[in-house]
C-alpha positions in Angstrom: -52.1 50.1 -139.0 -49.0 47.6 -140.0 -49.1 45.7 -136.8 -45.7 43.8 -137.3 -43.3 44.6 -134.1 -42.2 41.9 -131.9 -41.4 42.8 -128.6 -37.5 41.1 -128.1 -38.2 40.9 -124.6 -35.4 38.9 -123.0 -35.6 36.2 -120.4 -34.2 37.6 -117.5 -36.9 39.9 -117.3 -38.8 37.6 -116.3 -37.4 37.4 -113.1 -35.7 40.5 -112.8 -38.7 43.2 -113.8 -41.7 41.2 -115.1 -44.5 43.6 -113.9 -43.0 46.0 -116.7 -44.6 43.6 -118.9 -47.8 45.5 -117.6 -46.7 48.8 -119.2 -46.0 47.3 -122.7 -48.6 48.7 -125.4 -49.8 45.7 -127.4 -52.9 47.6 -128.9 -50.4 49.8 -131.5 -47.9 48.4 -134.0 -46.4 45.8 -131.4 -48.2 42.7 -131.3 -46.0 39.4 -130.5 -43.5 38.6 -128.4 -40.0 36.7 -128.3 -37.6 35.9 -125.8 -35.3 33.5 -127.9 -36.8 30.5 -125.7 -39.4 28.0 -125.7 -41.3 28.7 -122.5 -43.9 31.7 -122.7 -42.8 34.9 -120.5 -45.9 33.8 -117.5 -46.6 38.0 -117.4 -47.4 38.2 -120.9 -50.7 36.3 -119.4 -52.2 36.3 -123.3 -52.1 39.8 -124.1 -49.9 39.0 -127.4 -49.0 36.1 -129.5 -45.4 34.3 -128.5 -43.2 33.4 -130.9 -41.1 29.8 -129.4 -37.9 29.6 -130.9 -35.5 26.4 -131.0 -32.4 28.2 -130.3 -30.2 25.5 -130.5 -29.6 21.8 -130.9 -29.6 21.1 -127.1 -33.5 22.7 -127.6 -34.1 19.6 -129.9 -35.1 17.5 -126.6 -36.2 17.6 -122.9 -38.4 20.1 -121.6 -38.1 22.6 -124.2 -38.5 20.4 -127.1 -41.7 19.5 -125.3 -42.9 22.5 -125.1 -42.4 23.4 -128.6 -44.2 20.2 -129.0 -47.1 21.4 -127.6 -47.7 24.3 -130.2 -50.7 25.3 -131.7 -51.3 27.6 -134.5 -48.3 29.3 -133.8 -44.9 31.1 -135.7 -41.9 29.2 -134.9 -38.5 29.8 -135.1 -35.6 27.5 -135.6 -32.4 28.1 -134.7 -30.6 31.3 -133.8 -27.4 32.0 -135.8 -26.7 28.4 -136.3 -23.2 29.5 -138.1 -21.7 30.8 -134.4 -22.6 27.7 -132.9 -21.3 24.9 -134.2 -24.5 23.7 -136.2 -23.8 22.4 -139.5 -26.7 22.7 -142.2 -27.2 18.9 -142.6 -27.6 18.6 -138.9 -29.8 21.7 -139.3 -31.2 19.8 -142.4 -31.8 16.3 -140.5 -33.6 18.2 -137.8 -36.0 20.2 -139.7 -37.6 17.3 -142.0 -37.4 15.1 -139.1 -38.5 17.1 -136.2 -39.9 20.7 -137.1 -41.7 19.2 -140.5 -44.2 17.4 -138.0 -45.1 20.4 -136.1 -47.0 22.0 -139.4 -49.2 19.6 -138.4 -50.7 21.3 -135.2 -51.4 24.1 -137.4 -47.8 25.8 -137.3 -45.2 27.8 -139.1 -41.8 27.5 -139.4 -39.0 30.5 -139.5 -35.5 29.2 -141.0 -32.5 29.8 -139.3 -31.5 33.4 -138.3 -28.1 34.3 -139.7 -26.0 36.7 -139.2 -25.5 39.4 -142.0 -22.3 38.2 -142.7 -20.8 35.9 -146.1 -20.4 33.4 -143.1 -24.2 33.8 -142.4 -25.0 33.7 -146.7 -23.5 30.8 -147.0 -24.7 28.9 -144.6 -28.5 29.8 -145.1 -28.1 28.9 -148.8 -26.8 25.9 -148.5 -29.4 24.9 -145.5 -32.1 26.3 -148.1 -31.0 23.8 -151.0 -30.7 21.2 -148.4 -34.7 22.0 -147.5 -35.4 22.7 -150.9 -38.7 20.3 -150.9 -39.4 21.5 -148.2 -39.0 24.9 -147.6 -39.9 27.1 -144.5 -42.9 29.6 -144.6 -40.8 32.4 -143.0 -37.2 33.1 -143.7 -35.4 34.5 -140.3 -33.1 37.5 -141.1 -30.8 39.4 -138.4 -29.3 43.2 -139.1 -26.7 45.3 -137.0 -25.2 48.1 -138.6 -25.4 51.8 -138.5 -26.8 53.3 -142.1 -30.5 52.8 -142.8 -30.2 52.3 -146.7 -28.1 49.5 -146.0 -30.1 47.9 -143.9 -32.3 48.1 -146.7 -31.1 47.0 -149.1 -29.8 44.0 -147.1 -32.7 42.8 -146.6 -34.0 43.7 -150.5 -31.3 41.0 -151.4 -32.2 38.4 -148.9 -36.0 38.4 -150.8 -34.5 38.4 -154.3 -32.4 35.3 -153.3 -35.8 33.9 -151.9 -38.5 35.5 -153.2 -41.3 33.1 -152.1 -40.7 33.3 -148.3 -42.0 36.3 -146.5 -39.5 37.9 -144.2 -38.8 37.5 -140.3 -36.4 40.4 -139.2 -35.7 38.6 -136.2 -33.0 41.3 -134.8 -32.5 44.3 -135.9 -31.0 47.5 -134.8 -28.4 50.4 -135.0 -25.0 49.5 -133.5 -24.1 53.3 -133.8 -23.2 55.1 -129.7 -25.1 58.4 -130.5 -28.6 58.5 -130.2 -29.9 60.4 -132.9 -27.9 58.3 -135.4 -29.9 55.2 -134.1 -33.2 56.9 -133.7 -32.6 57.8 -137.5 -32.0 54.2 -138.5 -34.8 53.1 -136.2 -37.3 55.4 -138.0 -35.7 55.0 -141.2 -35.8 51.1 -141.4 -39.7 50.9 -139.6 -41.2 53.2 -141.8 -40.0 50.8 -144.4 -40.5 47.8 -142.9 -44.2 48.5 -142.4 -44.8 49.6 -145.7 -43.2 46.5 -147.8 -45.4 43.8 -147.8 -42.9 40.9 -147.7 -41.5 41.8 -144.3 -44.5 39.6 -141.9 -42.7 40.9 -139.0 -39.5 42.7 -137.4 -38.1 43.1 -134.4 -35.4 45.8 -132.7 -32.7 44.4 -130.6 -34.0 44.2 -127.2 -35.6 45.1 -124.3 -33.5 44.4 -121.5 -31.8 45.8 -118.4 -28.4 45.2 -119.6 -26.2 45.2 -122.8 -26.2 41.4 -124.4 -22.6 41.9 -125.2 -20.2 45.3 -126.2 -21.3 44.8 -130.0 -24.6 46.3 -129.5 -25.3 49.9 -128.4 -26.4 51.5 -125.4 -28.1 53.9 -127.2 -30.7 51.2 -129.1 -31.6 50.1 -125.9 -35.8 49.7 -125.3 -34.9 49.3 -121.3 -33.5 51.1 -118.9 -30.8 49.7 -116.1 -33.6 49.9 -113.4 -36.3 48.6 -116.0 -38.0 51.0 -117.0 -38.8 51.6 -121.4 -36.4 54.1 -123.0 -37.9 57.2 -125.2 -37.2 54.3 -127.7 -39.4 51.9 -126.6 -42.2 54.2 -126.3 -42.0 55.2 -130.1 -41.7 51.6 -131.2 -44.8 51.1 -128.7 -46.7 53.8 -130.0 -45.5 55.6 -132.9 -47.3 54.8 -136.8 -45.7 56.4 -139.5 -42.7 57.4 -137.0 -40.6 60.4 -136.9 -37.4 61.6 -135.8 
């Protein structure tokens, strides 16, 4: 078995429906967890490894910086779409050989930046990448939305060509299409591939939450429900090893 989903479980879960954390199947395919924060969801009480992530440059210090601080033998990520907020790849740059260099020392890795699959998103992660050249990260953070499977792909075919000597974190992923079969297809489709292409460490669908993040991503790629509970969706990323429509 290809154990490489990461549960996106978001943050407010954690106060809105944590004992659903009890229900989440961590013996199949899913096996680490991320909430796009530094702190450790309390109800995931060790059952899977956490992924901390330094979302942004206000995460560089104060409580969350030490707790990233504090990491041992652990995946991190830096930075979350850097290109939407403001972060420019030297600052990005200056950061990582000054602050996220050290933590290799504590027996960590390090994820780039998480783009967006956009030319905004390209450019930025290749410039950061010759700016980090000596110094490169052992995971390189990718993000997909879209709605066709072989694009998807492909997408993320190109991303390793451009760097073939960093294995692939598919941070976010999913189907931004309304109808459900459309995004179980994509979800199937892009898993099945995922899981059998040795370059991609890990991947995870866009998210588990009560709520839409924002009117971009679908309702119908939801893993939660509005009152908490795991869509049909959930359960097959949960569960399911080759998966099937």
């Amino acid at each position: 078995m290809a154990k490489k989903r990461c549960l996106l479980w978001d943050w407010t879960n954690t106060n809105s429906c944590p004992e659903q954390m009890e229900k989440v199947n961590f013996n199949g395919p899913m096996h680490s967890v991320s909430n796009w924060n530094a702190w450790t969801p309390p109800e995931l009480k060790g059952r899977a490894s956490f992924r901390p992530m330094v979302h942004d440059a206000g995460k560089l210090s104060g409580n969350d910086w030490a707790m990233i601080q504090g990491t041992q033998n652990g995946i991190i990520h830096f930075f979350n779409e850097p290109e939407r907020n403001g972060i420019s790849t030297q600052q990005a740059a200056d950061a990582w050989n000054n602050q996220l260099l050290p933590l290799r020392n504590q027996g960590n890795k390090l994820v780039s930046p998480s783009c967006a699959s956009d030319e905004t998103g390209h450019a930025w992660i290749a410039d950061f990448m010759s700016k980090i050249a000596s110094n490169p990260p052992d995971y390189l953070g990718v993000h997909y939305y879209g709605t066709d499977g072989n694009a998807a792909i492909e997408y993320i075919q190109n991303i390793h060509n451009l760097y073939p000597d960093q294995p692939i974190i598919v941070s976010e992923i999913a189907s931004t299409a309304r109808d459900l079969s459309s995004v179980v297809g994509f979800t199937v489709q892009v898993a099945n591939w995922m899981d059998g292409t040795d370059y991609v460490f890990e991947y995870g669908f866009f998210g588990c939450m009560k709520h839409l993040a924002d009117d971009f991503v679908s309702p119908a790629a939801q893993l939660m429900n509005p009152d908490g509970s795991f869509t049909d969706l959930m359960y097959k990323l949960m569960y399911d090893q080759r998966m099937h429509n």
